[in-house]
N, C-alpha and C positions, 0 to 999 in steps of 0.2 A: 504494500500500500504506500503508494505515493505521498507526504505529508504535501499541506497548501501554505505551510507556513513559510513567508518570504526568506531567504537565506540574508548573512549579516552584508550591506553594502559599503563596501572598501571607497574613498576617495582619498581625492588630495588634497591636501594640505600646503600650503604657503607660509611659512612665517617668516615673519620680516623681523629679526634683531636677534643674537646671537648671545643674550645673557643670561641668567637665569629661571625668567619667566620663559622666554619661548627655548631655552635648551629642557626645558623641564615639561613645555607642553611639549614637544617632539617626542619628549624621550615616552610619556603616559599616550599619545595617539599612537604609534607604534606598538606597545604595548598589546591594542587592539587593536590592531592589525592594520589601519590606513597607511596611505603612502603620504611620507615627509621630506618636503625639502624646506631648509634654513638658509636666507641670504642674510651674509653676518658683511654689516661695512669694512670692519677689522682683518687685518692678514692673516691673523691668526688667532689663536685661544691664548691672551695675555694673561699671565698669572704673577707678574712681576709687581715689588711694591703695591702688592693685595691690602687694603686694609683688614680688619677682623669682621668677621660676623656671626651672630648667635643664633644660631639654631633652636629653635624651640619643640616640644614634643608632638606638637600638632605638625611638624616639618619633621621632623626622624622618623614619624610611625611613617609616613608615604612612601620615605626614602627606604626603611627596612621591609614595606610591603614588595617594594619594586626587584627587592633582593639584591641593593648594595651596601646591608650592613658590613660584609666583610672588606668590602673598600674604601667603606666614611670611616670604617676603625684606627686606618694610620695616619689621617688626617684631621681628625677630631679629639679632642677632649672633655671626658661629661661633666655637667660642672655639678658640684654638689651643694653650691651655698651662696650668699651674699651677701655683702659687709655694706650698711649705710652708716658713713660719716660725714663729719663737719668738711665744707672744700679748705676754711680758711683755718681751721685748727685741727683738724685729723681725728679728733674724738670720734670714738665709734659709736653712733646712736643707737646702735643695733642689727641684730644679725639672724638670717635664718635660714636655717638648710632645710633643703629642698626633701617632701613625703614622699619617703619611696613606695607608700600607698597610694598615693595618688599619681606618680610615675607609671605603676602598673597599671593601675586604671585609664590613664591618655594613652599606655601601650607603643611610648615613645621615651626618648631621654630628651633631654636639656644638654646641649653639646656647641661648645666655642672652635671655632676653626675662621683658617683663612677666607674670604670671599674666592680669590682665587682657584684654591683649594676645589671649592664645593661644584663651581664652574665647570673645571676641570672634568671632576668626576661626572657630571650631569652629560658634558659633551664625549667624552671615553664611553658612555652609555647607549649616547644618543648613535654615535658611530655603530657601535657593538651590535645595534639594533636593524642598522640598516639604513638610519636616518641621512639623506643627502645635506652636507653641509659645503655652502660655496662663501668661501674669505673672499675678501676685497670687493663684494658686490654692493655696492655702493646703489640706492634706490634712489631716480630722480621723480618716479612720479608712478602712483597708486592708482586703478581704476577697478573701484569693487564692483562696478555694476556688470561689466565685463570680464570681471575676474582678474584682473592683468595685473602687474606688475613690472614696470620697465626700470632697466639698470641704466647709468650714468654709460654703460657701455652703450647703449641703444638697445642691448639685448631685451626681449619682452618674454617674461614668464608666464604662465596661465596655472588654473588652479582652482578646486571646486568653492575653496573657502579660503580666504586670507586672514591670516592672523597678525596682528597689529603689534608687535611685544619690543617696539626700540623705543620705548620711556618717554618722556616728557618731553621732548626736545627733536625728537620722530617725527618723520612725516605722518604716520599711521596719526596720533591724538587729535592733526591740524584737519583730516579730514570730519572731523565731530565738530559741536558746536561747544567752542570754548572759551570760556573768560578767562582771561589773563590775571596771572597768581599774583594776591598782596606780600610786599615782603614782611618778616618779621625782623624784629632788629635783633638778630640773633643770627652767629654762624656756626657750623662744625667743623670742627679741624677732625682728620684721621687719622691715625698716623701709628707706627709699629717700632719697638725698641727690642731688639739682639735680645736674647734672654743671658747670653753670655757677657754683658754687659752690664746685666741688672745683679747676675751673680757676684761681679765684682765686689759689688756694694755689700756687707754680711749682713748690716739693717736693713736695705730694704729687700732684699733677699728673701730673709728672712719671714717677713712679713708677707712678701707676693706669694711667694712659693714656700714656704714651712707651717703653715698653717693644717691643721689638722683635717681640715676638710680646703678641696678646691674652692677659689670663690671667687665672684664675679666680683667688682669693689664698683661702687655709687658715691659718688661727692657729691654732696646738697653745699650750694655757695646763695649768693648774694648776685642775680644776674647770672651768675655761672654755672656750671657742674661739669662731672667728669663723668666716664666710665671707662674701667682698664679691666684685662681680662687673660689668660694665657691662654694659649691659642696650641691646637694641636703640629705635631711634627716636631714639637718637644724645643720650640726655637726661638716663640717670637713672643712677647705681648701687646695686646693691643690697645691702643689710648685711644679715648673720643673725647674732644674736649670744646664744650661748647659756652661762648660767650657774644659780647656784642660786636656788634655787625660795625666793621672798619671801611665801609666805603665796599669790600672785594667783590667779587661778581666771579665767582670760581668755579668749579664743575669737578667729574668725580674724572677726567682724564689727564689735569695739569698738575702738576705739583705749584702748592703754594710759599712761599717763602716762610720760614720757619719762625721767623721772628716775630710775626702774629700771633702765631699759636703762643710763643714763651710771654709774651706781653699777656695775655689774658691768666696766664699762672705765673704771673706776679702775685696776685691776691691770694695762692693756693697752699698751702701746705708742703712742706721741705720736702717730704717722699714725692708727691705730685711735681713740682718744682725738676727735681732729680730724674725723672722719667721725660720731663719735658728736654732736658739738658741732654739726655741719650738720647732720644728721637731722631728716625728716618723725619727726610723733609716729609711735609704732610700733605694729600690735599685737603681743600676748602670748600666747604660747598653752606650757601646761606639757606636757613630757614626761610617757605615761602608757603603760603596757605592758597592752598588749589582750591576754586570751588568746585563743588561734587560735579563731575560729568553724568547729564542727565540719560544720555544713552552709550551703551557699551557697544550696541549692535549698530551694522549702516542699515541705513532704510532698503538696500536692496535685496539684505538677508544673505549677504553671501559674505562678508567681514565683519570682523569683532576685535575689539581691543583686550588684553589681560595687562597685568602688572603695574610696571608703575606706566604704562599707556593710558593704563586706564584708571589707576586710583592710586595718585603719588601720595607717600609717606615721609613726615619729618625724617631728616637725614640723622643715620645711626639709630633707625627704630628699630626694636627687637625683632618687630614683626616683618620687614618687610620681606625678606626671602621666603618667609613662609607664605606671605601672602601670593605670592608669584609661583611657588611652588603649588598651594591648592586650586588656584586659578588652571592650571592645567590638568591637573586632576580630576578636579570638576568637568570640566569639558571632553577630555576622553571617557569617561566615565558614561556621559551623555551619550555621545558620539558609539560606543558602544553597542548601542540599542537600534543602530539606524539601517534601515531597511527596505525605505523610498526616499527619492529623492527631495520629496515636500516636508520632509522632518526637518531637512537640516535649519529653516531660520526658527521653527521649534525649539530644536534644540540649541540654537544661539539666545535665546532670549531666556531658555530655561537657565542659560549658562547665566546671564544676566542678572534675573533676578535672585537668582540661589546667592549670588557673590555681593553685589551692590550692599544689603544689610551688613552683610558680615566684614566686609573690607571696609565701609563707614566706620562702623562701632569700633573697628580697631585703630584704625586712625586718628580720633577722637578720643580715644585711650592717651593713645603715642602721647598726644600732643598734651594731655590733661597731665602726664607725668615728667614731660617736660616743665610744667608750668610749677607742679607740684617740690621739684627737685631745686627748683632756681629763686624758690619764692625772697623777693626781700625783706629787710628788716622788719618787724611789725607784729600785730596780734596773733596774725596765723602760722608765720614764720614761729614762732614763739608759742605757740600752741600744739605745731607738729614738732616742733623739739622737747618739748616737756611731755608728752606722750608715747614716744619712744625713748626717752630718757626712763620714763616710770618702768614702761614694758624690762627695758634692759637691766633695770637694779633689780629688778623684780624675778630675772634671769627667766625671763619669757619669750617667745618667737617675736621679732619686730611686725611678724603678720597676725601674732597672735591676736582674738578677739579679747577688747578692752573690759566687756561689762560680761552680762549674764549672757549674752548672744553665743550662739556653739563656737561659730567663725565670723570672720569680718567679712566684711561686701568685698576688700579687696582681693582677700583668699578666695572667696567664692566667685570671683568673677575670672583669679587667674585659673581655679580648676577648670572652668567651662571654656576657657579660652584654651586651653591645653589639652583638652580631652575632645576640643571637636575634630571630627572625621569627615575632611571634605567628601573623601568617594562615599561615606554612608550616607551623607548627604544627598549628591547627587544620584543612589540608590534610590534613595527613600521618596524624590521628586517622582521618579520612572512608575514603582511600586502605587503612588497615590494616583499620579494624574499623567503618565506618560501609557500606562497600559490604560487606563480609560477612555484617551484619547485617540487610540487605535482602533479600542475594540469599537470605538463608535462611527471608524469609519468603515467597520467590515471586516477590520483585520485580524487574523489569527496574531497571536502574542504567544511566543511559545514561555513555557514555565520556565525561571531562571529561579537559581541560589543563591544568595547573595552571603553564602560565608557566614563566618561568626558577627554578626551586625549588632552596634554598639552605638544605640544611642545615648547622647550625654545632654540633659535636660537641663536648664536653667534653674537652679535652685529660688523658691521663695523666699525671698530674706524681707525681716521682718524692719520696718522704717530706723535709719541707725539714728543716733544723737547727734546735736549739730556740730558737738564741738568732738568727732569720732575724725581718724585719720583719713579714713572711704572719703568722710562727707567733703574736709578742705580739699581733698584731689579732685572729687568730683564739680567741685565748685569754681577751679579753673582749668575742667577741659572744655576743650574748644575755645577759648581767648586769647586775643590776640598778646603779643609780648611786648 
């Protein structure tokens, strides 16, 4: 007996930018079987003066679903903890290592490595799979309604869907309707010190690396803050050091003069000070507040944007690789299911709105704890120091909840932020409203299994107190600096 159920339908794929969002959608479309080609501007896969970036458990579980934990292992480091202190006195407000209860439950780790690093591995993947990647193709002009893509060569590519994944600054974003980013008076420096240089030093050695648990380190300043980190391959650590905006107009491919960066850690503490003094030059790149792009998808239904194309994040956010990471996830996931050709702007808008919430609320985070890290002098300043002061004499988690509540809004918001599963996600879309939408045009839907499926629900938390540390973060995310 012959089944009627349509067989899965392979296309192409186009993606335009060579980073981590679209090495990451190539590497999840392939996966499932489509055919991928990457036009990367770049000559090659630079991994040179990478800055650092942190991996979070909702980006490890994809990466160990995809079956490259044994490859992220010699380039990553798990971290186990993190130290917030004073930027301008070093006191340590407090500290907390990370639930390996709750580790188990996101079914991912918390892991520091290079940017370059993870590139890397995503493109050695994308390769391994089959994926066509073409260097030096340099894109002069997109046409989604025809599918095209033409190179600076004259060469014209075609393609059943174009993927938009070359960031902010991309042709792909300009073809949407976009307003132009307000700046914040705030910049990031990047930048990475020898670890064989920091051993030098026995104090601060000591303190980076002798610490009984790995830890991520937080300066809370005045206008300022820091974040430093070791970084896997056993070599390098990483500094992010953000303060105010000098005039520079920088980007993540120039190095900027170093002297910037050491002028904003004048105000910082002799360890921070001493990391500034070893530092590679850095680059620069200013904080700039995008408004939300209203659509992901083009109105022709054959191009869509992911990453920071489509939903840029303050520089040096936790979150951004992961977000670029599910962003593609999510969409092969979708893309999985397809069967007729009339699915696919279905499945572009499903991609759409699956991500649009969740990439919002994280960015909105991002920026709430930048606001929260840098606060000035004053009531609140002085409110979230005397409350983590309390917590730490009190030899309590810095996350730990203040009053009778089990946990804090903040724990509770980083478990659901760490426990979610883009691809159960995009399951769970198919399962509700992607198999109803079939059957109701006729279509047989054959049974699928979707594995061990885990979903992770947003906990009820009950209203905290105004003077609780959730409520001062929550109280400047999203404002301007």
């Amino acid at each position: 007996m012959v089944s009627d159920t349509p067989k899965l339908l392979l296309i192409d794929f186009l993606i335009v930018g060579g980073g981590i969002s679209g090495l990451a959608c190539a590497v999840a479309l392939r996966r499932v079987g489509h055919r991928v080609v990457v036009v990367e501007a770049d000559a090659s896969i630079n991994t040179e003066n990478s800055g650092g970036c942190r991996m979070a458990p909702n980006l490890s579980k994809i990466l160990y679903h995809w079956g490259l934990h044994e490859k992220l292992a010699p380039v990553a480091l798990q971290s186990q903890a993190i130290d917030l202190l004073l930027y301008e006195t070093g006191e340590v407000l407090g500290s907390h290592v990370w639930d390996e209860e709750m580790l188990r439950d996101a079914r991912g780790e918390f892991l520091f490595g290079h940017y370059g690093d993870l590139r890397k591995l995503l493109y050695e993947a994308a390769v391994d799979l089959g994926v066509h990647i073409r260097f030096s193709a340099r894109v002069s002009s997109i046409d989604p309604d025809a599918g095209s893509v033409t190179l600076v060569s004259g060469e014209r590519l075609t393609a059943d869907v174009i993927v938009g994944a070359d960031g902010t600054l991309g042709m792909s974003r300009q073809l949407f309707d976009v307003d132009e980013p307000e700046p914040h008076n705030i910049n990031m420096y990047s930048t990475t010190i020898p670890k064989a240089e920091i051993l030098k030093d026995k104090a601060l050695a000591s303190y980076l690396y002798g610490q009984k648990y790995r830890s991520m380190f937080s300066w809370f300043g005045n206008g300022r803050l820091s974040l430093g980190f070791p970084l896997g391959g056993n070599k390098d650590f990483a500094l992010f050091v953000y303060g105010p905006n000098d005039g520079r107009d920088g980007d993540w491919e120039t190095e900027a003069p170093i002297a910037g960066m050491r002028r904003i850690l004048e105000a910082a503490e002799p360890r921070l000070r001493k990391l500034g003094a070893l530092a590679r030059p850095p680059i620069c790149v200013p904080a700039l507040d995008y408004p939300e792009l209203e659509d992901w998808v083009h109105d022709s239904g054959r191009m869509v944007v992911i990453g920071e194309a489509a939903h840029p994040h303050p520089p040096g956010a936790i979150q951004t690789c992961a977000m670029a990471v599910e962003d593609g996830a999510v969409l092969a996931k979708l893309f999985s299911h397809l069967r007729a050709e009339d699915q696919i702007p279905n499945f572009l808008y499903a991609f759409e709105n699956l991500r649009q919430p969740r990439c919002a609320a994280v960015t909105k985070k991002e920026f709430g704890d930048i606001f929260f890290m840098s606060l000035p002098p004053g009531e609140m300043q002085e409110m979230r120091d005397t409350m983590m002061r309390q917590k730490r004499d009190a030899g309590r988690s810095a996350l730990e909840s203040s009053g009778d509540a089990e946990e804090t809004q903040e724990w509770t918001e980083i478990k659901v932020m760490f426990g979610y599963d883009a691809e159960d996600e995009a399951d769970n879309w198919w399962q509700e409203w992607g198999v109803l939408r079939e059957r109701a045009r006729g279509r047989e839907v054959p049974c699928e299994s979707f594995g061990n499926m885990i979903v992770v629900e947003q906990q009820e938390t009950s209203p905290t107190k105004a003077t609780s540390i959730e409520s001062l973060r929550a109280r400047f995310a999203g404002r301007r600096f």
